[in-house]
VOPAGU-2260 file (C-alpha; in pm, 1 decimal, decimal comma):
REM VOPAGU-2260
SITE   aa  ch    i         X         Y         Z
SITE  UNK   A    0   11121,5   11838,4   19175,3
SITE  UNK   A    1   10898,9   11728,6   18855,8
SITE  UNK   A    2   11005,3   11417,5   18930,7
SITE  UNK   A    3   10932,9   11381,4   19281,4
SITE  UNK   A    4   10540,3   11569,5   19171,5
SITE  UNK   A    5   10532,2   11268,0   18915,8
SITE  UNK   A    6   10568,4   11039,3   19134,2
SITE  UNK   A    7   10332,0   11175,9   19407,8
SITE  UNK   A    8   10043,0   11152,0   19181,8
SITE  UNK   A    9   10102,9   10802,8   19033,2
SITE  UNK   A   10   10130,5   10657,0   19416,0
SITE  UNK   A   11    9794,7   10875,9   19430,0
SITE  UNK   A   12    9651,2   10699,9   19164,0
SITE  UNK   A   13    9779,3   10370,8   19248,8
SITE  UNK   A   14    9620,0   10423,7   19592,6
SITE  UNK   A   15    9263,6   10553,7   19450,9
SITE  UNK   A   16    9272,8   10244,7   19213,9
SITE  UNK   A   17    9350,8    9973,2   19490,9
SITE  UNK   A   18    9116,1   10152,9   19714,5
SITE  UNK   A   19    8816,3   10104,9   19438,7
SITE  UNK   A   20    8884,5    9765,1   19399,0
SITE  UNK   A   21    8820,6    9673,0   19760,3
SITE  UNK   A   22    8527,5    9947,8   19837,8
SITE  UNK   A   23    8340,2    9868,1   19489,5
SITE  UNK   A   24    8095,5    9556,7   19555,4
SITE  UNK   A   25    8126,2    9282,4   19277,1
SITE  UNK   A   26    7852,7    9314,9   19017,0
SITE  UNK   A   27    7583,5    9011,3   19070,6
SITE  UNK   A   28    7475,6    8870,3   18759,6
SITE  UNK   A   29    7217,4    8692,6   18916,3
SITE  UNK   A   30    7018,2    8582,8   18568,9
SITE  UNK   A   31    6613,9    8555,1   18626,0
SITE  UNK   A   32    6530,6    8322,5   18365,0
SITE  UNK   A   33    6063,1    8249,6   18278,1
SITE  UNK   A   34    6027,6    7943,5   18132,3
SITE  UNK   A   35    5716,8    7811,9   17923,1
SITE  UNK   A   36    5612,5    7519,2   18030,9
SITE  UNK   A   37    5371,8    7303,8   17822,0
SITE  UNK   A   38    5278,1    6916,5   17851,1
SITE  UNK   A   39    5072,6    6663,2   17791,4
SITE  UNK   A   40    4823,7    6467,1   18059,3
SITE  UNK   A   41    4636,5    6113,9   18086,3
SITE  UNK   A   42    4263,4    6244,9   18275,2
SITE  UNK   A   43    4125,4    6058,1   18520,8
SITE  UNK   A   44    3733,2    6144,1   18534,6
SITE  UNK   A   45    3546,8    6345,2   18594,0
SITE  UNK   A   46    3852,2    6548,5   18398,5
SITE  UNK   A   47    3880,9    6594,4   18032,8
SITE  UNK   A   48    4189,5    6757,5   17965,7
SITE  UNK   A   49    4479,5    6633,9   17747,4
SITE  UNK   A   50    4717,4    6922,7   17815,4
SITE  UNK   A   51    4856,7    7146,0   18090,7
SITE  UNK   A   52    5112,7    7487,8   18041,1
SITE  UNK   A   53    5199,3    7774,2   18213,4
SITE  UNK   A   54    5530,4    7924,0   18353,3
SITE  UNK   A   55    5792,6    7884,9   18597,8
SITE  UNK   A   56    6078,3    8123,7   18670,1
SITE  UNK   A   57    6399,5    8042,1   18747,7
SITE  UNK   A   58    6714,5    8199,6   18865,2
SITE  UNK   A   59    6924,6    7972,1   18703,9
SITE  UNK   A   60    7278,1    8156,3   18878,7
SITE  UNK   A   61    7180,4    8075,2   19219,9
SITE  UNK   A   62    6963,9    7760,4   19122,8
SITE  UNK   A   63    6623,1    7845,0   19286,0
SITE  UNK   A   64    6239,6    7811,6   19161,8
SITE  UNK   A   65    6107,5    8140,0   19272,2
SITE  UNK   A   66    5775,0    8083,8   19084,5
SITE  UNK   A   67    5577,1    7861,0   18898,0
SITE  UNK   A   68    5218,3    7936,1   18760,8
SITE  UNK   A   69    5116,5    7608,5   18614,7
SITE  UNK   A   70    4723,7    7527,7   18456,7
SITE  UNK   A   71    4498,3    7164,7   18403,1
SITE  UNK   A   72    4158,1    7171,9   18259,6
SITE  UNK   A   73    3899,7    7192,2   18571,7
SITE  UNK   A   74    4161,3    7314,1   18843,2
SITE  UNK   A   75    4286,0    7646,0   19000,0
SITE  UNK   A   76    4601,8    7742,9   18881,6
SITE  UNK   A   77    4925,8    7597,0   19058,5
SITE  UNK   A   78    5107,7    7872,6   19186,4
SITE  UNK   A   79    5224,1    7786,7   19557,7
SITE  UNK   A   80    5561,3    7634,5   19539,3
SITE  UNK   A   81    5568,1    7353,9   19837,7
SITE  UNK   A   82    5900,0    7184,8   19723,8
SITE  UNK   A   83    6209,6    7259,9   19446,4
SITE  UNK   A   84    6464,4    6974,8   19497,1
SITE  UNK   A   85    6710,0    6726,7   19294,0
SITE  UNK   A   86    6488,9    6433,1   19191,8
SITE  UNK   A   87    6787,3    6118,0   19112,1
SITE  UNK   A   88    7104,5    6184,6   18923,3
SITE  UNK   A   89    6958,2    6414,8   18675,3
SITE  UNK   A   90    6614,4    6553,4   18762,5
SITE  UNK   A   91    6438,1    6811,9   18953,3
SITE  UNK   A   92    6118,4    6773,3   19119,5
SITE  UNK   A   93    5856,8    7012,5   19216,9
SITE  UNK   A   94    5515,9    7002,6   19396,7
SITE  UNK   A   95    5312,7    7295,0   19415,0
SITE  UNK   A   96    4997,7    7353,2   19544,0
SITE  UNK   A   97    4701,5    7575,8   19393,8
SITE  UNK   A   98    4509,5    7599,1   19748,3
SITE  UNK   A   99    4184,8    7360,7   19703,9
SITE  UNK   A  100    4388,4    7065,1   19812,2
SITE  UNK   A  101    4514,5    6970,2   19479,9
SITE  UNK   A  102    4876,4    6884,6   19478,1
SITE  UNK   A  103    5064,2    6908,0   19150,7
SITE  UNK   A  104    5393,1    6686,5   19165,0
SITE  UNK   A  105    5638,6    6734,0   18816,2
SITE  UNK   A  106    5998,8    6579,1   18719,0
SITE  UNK   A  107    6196,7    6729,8   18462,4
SITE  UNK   A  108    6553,3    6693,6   18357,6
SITE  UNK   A  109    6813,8    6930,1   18411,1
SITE  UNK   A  110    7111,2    6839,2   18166,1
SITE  UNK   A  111    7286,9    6834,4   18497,9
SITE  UNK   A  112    7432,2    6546,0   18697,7
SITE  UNK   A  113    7399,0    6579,9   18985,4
SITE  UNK   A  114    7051,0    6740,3   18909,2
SITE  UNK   A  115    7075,3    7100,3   18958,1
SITE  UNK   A  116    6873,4    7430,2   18835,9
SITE  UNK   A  117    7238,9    7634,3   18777,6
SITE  UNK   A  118    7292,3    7664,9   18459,3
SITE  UNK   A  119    6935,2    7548,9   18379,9
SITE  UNK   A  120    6827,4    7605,7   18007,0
SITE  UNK   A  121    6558,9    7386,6   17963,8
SITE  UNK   A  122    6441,9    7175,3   17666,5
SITE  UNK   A  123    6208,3    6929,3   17437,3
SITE  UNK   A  124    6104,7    6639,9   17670,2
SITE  UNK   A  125    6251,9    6726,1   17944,8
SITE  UNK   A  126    5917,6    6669,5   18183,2
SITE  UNK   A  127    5888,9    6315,1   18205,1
SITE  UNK   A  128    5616,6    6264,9   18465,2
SITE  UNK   A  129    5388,4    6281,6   18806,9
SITE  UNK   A  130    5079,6    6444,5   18828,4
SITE  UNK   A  131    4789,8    6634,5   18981,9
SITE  UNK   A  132    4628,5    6437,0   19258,3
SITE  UNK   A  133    4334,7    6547,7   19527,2
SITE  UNK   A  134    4503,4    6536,7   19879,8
SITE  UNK   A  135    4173,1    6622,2   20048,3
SITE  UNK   A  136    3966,0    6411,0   20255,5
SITE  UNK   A  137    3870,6    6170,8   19931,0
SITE  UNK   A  138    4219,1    6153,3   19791,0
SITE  UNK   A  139    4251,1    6076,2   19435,9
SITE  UNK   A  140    4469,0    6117,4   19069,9
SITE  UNK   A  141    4343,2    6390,0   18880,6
SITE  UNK   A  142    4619,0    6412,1   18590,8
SITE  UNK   A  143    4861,3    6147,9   18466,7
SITE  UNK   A  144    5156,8    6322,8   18358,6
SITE  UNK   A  145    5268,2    6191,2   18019,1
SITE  UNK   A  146    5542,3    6445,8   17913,9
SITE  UNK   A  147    5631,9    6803,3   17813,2
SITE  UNK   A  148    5869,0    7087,4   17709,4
SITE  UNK   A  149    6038,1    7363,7   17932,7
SITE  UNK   A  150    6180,7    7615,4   17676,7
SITE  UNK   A  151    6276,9    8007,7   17784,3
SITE  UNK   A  152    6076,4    8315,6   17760,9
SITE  UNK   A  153    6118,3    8519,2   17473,9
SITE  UNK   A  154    5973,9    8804,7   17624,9
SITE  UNK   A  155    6203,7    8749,1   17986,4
SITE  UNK   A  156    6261,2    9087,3   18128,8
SITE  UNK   A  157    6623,4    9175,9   18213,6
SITE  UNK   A  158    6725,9    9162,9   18545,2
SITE  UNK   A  159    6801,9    9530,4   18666,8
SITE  UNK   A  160    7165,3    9650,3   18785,5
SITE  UNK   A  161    7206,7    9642,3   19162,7
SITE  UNK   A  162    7463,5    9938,9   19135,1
SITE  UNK   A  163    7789,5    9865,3   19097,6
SITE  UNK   A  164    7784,4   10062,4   18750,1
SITE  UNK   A  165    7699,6   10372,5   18973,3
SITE  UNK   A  166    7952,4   10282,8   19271,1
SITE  UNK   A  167    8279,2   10268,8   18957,7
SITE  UNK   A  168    8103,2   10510,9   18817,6
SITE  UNK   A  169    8113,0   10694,2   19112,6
SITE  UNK   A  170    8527,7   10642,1   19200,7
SITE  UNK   A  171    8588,9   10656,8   18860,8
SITE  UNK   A  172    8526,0   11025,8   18771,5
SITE  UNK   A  173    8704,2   11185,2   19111,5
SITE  UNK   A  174    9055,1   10972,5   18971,0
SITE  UNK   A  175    8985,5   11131,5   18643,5
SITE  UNK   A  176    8968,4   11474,2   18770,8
SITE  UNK   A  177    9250,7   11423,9   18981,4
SITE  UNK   A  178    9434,3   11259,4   18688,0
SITE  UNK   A  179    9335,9   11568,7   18484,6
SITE  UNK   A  180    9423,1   11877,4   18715,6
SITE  UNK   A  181    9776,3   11695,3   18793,3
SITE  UNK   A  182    9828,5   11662,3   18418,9
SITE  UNK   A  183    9760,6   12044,3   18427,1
SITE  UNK   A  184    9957,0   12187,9   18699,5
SITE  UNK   A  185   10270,4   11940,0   18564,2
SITE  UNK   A  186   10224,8   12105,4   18265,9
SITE  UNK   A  187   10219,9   12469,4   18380,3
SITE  UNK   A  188   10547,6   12433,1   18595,6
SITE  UNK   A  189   10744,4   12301,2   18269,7
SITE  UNK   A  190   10682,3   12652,9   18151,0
């Protein structure tokens, strides 16, 4: 009889187990990466400055921009993403507009052939050119871009849990409990 309880609650278990692993969703480790972008510029007039920076973020487990907030000298910010593509065998390319018809176009490297934003970690010269130019009705380059750096965040927030802790969590302490008041009532009969 023991036996025959013994076995009972091990197919239990085995059952509980198998039925966590397909009812538990996988846990997404989608990484959100900010970068710090910084570079260096060739001004056409009537613009002065030598240098752009700002940030783009990343989620560099799916491969997607999903923001960018880039400054020149004399311009709005960039922060309107227009296009995030492979640029070549290696290379990314984004344009991104800052809504008075300025049109910011950058390459950068990816350490990736084919290029690709998985994976993406950045690095020293890895921007290696386009520019700003006016796309309004007197069209015209703003900024000659020269170079620049792409280097992660120190101060990138983590990305939150969707909830799979909670879900095993969840089946987890029920197949504990279980575990625990068979252990008990196996333990009583002996005596």
């Amino acid at each position: 009889m023991k036996t025959l309880i013994l076995a009972a609650i091990r197919c239990s278990l085995m059952f509980t187990a198998a039925a966590a692993f397909c009812v538990a969703n996988p846990a997404k480790a989608n990484t959100i990466t900010t970068f710090n972008v910084s570079g260096t510029t060739e001004p056409l007039a009537p613009f002065t400055g030598t240098t752009f920076s700002g940030t783009m973020t990343i989620d560099v487990t799916a491969g997607t921009l999903t923001a960018i907030d880039l400054s020149f000298q004399g311009l709005s910010p960039f922060n309107t993403i227009n296009e995030s593509v492979p640029f070549g065998t290696f290379s990314w390319r984004v344009s991104a507009g800052n809504g008075d018809m300025d049109l910011l176009t950058l390459l950068f490297e990816t350490g990736h052939t084919p290029g690709s934003l998985v994976g993406f970690i950045g690095g020293f010269d890895f921007i290696f050119g386009l520019g700003v130019q006016d796309i309004g009705p007197h069209p015209r380059l703003d900024y000659d871009i020269t170079g620049g750096s792409i280097f992660p965040s120190l101060t990138t927030p983590p990305v939150p849990d969707e909830g799979s802790s909670l879900t095993l969590l969840g089946i987890a302490l029920p197949c504990l409990l279980g575990f625990c008041l068979a252990r008990r009532r196996v333990g009583a009969s002996a005596t």
